[in-house]
C-alpha positions in Angstrom: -25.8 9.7 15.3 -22.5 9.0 14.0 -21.9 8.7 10.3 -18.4 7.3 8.6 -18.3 9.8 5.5 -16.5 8.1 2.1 -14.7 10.5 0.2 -13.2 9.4 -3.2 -10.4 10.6 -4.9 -9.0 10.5 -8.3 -5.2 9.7 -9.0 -3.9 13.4 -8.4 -2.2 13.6 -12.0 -5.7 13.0 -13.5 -7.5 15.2 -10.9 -8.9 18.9 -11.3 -8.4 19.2 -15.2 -10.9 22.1 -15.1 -8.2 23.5 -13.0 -6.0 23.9 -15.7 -6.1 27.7 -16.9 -5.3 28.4 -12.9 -3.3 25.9 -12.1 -0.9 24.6 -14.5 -0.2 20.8 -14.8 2.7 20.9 -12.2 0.5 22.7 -9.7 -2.8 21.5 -9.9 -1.5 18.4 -8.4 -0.6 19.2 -5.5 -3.6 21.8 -5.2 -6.1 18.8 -5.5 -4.4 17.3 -2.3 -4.2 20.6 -0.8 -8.5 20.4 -0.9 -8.3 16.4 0.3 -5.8 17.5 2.9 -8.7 20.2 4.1 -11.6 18.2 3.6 -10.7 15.4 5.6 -8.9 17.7 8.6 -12.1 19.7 8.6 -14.4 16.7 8.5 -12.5 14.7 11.1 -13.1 17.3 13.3 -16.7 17.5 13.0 -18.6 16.1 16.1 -21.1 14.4 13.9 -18.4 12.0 12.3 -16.9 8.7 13.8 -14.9 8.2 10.8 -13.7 9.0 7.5 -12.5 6.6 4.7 -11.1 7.6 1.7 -11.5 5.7 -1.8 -8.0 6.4 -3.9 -5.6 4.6 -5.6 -3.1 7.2 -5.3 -0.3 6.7 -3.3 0.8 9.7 -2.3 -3.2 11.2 -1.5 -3.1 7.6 0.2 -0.2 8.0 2.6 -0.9 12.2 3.2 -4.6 11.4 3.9 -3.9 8.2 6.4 -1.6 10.5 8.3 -4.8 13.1 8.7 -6.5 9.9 10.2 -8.3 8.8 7.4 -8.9 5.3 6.3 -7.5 4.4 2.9 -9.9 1.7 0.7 -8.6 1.2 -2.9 -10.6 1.4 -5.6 -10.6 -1.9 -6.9 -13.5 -1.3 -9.3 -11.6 1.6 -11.4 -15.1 2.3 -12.9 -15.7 5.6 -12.2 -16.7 7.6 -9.4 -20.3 5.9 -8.2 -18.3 2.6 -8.9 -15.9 3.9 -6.2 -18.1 5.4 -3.7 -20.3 2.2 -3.7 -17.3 0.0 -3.5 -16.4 1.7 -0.2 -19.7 2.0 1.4 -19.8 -2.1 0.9 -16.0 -2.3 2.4 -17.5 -0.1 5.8 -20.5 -2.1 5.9 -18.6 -5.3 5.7 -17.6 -4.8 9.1 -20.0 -1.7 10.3 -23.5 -3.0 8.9 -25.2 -0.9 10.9 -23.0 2.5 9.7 -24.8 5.7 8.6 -23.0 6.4 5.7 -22.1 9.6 3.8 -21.0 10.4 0.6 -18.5 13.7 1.0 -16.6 15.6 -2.3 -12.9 15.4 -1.7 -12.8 19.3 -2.7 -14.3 21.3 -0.4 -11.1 23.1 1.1 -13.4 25.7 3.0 -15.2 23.1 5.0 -16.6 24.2 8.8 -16.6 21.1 10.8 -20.1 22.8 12.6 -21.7 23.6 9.3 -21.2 19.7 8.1 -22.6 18.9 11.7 -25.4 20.9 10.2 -26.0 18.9 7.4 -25.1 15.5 8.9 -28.1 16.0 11.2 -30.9 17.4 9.2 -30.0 14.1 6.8 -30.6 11.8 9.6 -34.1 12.7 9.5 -34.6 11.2 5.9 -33.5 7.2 4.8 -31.3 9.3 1.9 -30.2 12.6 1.4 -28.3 15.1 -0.6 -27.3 18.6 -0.5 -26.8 20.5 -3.9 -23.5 22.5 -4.5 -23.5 26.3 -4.8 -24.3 26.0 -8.9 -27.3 24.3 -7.8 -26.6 21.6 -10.6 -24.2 18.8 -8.4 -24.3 17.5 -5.3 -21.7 18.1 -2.8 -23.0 15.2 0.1 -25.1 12.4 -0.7 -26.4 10.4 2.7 -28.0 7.0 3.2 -29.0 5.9 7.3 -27.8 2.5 8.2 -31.2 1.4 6.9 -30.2 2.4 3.6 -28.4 2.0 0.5 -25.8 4.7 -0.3 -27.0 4.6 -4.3 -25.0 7.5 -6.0 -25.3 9.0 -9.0 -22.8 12.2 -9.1 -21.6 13.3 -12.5 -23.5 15.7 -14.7 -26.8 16.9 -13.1 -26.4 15.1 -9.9 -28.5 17.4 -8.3 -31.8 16.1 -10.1 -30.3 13.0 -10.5 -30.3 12.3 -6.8 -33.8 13.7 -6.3 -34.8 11.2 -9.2 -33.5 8.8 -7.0 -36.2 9.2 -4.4 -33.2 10.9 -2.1 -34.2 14.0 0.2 -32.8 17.1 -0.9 -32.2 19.2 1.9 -33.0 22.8 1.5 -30.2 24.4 4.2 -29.2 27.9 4.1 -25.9 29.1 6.1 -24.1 25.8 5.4 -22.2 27.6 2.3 -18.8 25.5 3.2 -20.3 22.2 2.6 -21.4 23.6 -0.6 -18.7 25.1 -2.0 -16.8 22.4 -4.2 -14.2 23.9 -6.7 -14.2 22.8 -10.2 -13.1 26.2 -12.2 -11.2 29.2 -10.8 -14.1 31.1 -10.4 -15.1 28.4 -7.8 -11.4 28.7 -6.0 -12.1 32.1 -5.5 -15.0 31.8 -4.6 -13.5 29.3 -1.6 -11.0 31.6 -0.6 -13.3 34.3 0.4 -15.5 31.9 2.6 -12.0 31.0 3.9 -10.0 27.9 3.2 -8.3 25.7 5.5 -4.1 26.1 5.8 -3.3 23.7 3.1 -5.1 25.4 0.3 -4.3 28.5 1.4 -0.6 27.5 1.3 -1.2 25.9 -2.1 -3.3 29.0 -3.1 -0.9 31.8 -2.7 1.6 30.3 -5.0 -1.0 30.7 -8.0 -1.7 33.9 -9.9 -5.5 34.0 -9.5 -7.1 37.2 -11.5 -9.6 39.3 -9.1 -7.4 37.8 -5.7 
């Protein structure tokens, strides 16, 4: 099975506030593109993914991210982030009805193209799924099969809010990189000892980050 994974992304000046105490407000910027930048690369290159299209109005994440080889959809409903992602699961399925679709966090800079395989293909077994993020409270990938309805419902407690939904929660082990989002500096580090792609990394040693 091929999936097209959606991956939204907040105007960069907006994204990664937690970031803030790391990152100050004329870095964190260009760190939140750094994670894009390595999410997509990492996520084009998985051998479970025909395509990747990314929901931003931001021009600059626009034009980086289309270079990678991602699709750019705007986010016409500017209603939030479940607004976004379901905006651009209707735009693929406008043309691709029959598309597996899967809902990817733009910040997972330590993403392993064979892990996500992983994941892609213990979803396909359920109509939706999800896997939870390393705090075991969010949810890092939410997937619907082409005879489903993406229906998401990140934000606060996504993890049980997904599972309310009636989706699959998939109880991997060893799949750490699809896991590890980055909210906090505590979660950067955390992504920098898996081992991040060359953007972040880049980005990364240009920040003062206590116990690195």
């Amino acid at each position: 099975m091929q999936w097209t994974l959606v991956i939204p992304l907040k105007p960069l000046a907006r994204a990664k506030s937690r970031l803030s105490d790391t990152a100050g407000d004329g870095v964190r910027p260009g760190l939140a593109l750094a994670f894009a930048q390595d999410t997509v690369a990492a996520a084009l290159a998985c051998p479970a993914v025909g395509d990747v299209a990314v929901v931003t109005d931001d021009p600059l994440a626009g034009r980086e991210l289309a270079a990678l080889g991602a699709h750019i959809v705007p986010d016409e409903p500017r209603g939030g982030l479940n607004a976004a992602l379901a905006h651009a699961a209707a735009v693929v399925r406008s043309t691709r009805p029959d598309s597996s679709l899967a809902a990817l966090n733009a910040d997972l800079p330590a993403l392993r193209p064979l892990e996500l395989a992983r994941v892609l293909d213990a979803a396909a077994e359920f109509p939706r799924a999800f896997l939870a993020d390393s705090a075991a409270i969010g949810t890092t990938l939410l997937a619907a099969r082409k005879d489903a309805e993406l229906s998401p419902a990140f934000g606060p407690d996504s993890r049980a809010r997904h599972r309310a939904s009636g989706a699959a929660e998939l109880p991997l082990t060893a799949v750490d990189s699809v896991r590890q989002d980055v909210d906090t500096g505590e979660d950067l580090r955390a992504a920098l000892a898996l081992g991040v792609g060359p953007r972040t990394a880049a980005a990364a040693a240009r920040l003062l980050i206590p116990g690195q």
